[in-house]
C-alpha positions in Angstrom: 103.7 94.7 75.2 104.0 91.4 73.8 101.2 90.4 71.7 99.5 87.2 72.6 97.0 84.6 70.5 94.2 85.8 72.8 94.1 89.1 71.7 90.8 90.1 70.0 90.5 92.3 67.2 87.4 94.4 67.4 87.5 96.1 64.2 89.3 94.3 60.9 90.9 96.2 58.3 88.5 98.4 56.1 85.9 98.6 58.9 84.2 101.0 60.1 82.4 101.4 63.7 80.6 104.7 65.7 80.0 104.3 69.5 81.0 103.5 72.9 83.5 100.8 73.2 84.0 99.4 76.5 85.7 95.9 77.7 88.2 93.8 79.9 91.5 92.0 78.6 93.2 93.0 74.9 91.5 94.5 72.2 93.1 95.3 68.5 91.9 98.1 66.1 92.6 97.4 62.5 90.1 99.9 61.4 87.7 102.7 62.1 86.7 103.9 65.2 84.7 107.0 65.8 83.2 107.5 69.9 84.3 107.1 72.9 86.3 104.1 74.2 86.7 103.8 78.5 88.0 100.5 79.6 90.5 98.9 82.6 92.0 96.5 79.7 95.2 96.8 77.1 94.1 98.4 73.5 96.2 98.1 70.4 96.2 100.3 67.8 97.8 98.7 64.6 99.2 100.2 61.5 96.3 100.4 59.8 93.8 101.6 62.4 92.4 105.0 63.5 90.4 105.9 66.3 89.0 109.3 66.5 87.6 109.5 70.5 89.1 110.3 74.0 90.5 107.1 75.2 90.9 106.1 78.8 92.1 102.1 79.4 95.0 100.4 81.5 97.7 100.3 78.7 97.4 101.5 74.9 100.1 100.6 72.3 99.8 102.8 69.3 101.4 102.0 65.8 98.4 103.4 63.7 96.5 107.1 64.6 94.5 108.7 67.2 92.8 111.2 67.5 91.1 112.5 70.7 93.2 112.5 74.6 94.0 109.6 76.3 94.2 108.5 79.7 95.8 105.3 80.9 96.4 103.7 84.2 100.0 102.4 83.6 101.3 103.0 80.2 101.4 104.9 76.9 103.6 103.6 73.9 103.5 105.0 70.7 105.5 102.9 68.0 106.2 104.7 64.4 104.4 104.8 62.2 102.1 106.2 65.0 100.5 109.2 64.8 98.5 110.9 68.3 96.8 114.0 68.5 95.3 115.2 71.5 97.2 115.1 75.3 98.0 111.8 77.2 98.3 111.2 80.9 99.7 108.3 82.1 102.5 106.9 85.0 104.6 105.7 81.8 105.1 107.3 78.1 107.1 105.8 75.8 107.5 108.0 72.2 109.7 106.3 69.7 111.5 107.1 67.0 109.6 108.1 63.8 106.6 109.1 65.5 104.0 112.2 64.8 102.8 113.2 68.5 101.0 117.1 68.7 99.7 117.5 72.0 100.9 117.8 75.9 102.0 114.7 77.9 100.7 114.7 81.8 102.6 112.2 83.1 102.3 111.0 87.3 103.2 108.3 89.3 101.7 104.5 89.3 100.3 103.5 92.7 102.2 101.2 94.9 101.8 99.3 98.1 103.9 98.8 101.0 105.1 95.9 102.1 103.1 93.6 104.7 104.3 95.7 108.5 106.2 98.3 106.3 105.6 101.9 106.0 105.0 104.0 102.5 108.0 106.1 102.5 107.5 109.8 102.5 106.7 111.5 99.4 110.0 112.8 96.9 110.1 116.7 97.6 110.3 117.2 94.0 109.0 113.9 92.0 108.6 115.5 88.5 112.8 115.6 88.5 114.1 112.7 87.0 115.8 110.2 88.9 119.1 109.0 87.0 120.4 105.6 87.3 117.5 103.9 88.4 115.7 101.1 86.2 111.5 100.1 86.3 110.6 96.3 85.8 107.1 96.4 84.5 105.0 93.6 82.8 101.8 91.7 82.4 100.4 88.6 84.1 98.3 86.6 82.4 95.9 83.0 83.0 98.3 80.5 81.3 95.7 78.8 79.9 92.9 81.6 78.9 95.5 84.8 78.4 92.8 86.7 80.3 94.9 89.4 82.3 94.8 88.4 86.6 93.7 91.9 88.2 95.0 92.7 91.8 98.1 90.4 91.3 100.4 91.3 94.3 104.3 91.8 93.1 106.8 91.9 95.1 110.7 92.3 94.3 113.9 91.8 96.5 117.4 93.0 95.6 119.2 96.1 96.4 115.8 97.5 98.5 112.5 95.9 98.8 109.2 97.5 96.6 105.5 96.1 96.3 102.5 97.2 93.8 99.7 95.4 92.4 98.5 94.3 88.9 95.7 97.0 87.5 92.6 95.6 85.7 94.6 94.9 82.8 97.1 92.6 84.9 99.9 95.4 84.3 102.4 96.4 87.2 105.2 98.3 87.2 108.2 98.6 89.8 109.8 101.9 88.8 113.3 103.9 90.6 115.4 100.7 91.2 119.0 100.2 91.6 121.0 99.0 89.8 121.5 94.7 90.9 119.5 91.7 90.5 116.2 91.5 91.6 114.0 88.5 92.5 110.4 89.7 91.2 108.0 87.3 92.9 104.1 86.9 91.9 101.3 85.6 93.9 97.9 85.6 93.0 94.6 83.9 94.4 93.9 80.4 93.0 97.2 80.5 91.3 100.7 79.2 91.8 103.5 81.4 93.0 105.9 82.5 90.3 109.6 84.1 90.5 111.5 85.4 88.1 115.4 87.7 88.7 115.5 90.7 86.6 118.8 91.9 86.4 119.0 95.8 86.1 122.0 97.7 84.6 122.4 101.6 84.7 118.8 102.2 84.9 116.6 101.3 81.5 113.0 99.4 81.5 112.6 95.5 81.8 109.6 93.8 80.7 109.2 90.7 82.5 105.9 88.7 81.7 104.0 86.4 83.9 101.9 83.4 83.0 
């Protein structure tokens, strides 16, 4: 995730807090958190942070430590030096290089919508097999103006198939198992103006394409 101006740090370096942490667009930990912290918005752990609680929001991006299991709506991304202990569930984990991680990893798959007049396909028989070849476009969208994150967002894409979903309370979609081609992604969200964008995907991988 790209990290904006408007994201708030909660806790500074060298601080300490104990309690329940709850809240709506992007939070930053620099310091020490001890509780419980449930939320729909994106949390950042930085280098020098450590949170010791069970952790449910819409995205998390970890380059400090954690302690406790986490739960998120679209994504998981642990950056090194990260450290996690404790299991994560989540449509998306992302483990790099470098990074301490002692636990289990659940992980299932984001909800989508059909198309307006289109039916859901049927269910894969066996979804926890990885599909090979196939790329995900994910990203945020975002109030131009405010950075607050634009929940309910409806995304639709174009290209070699057609595939809907909408933003989660944290303004993240993702648009996983897509061939390879260019894709229009197109945006639309009430009170705002349409946006488009072509994502061009190339023997599978992840493209992060950001809306403001």
């Amino acid at each position: 995730m790209k990290k904006r101006e408007q994201v708030i740090t909660f806790l500074g370096k060298g601080t300490e807090f104990e309690g329940k942490l709850t809240f709506h667009g992007t939070i930053r930990i620099d310091g020490h958190f001890k509780g419980e912290i449930t939320a729909g918005g994106n949390l950042i752990v930085g280098e020098e942070g450590l949170v010791e609680a069970d952790v449910q929001v819409g995205y998390i991006d970890i380059s400090g430590e954690v302690h406790g299991n986490i739960v998120a709506d679209q994504r998981v991304e642990i950056r090194a030096p990260g450290k996690v202990f404790g299991d994560i569930q989540a449509p998306s984990v992302v483990i790099g290089e470098g990074v301490i991680f002692e636990g289990k990893t659940q992980m299932y798959q984001a909800k989508q919508i059909a198309e307006v007049g289109e039916e859901m396909p049927p269910p894969e028989e066996s979804p926890e097999e990885p599909r090979p070849n196939l790329g995900t476009i994910y990203g945020i969208v975002t109030d131009r103006h405010t950075g607050t994150p634009l929940k309910n967002a409806l995304i639709r894409c174009k290209g070699p198939g057609k595939k809907a979903t909408e933003t989660n309370a944290a303004g993240y979609y993702e648009l996983p198992n897509l061939k390879d081609g260019e894709w229009r992604v197109e945006v639309k969200a009430k009170g705002y103006k349409k946006d488009t964008a072509l994502v061009r995907v190339i023997s599978g991988g992840r493209y992060e394409q950001n809306f403001e």
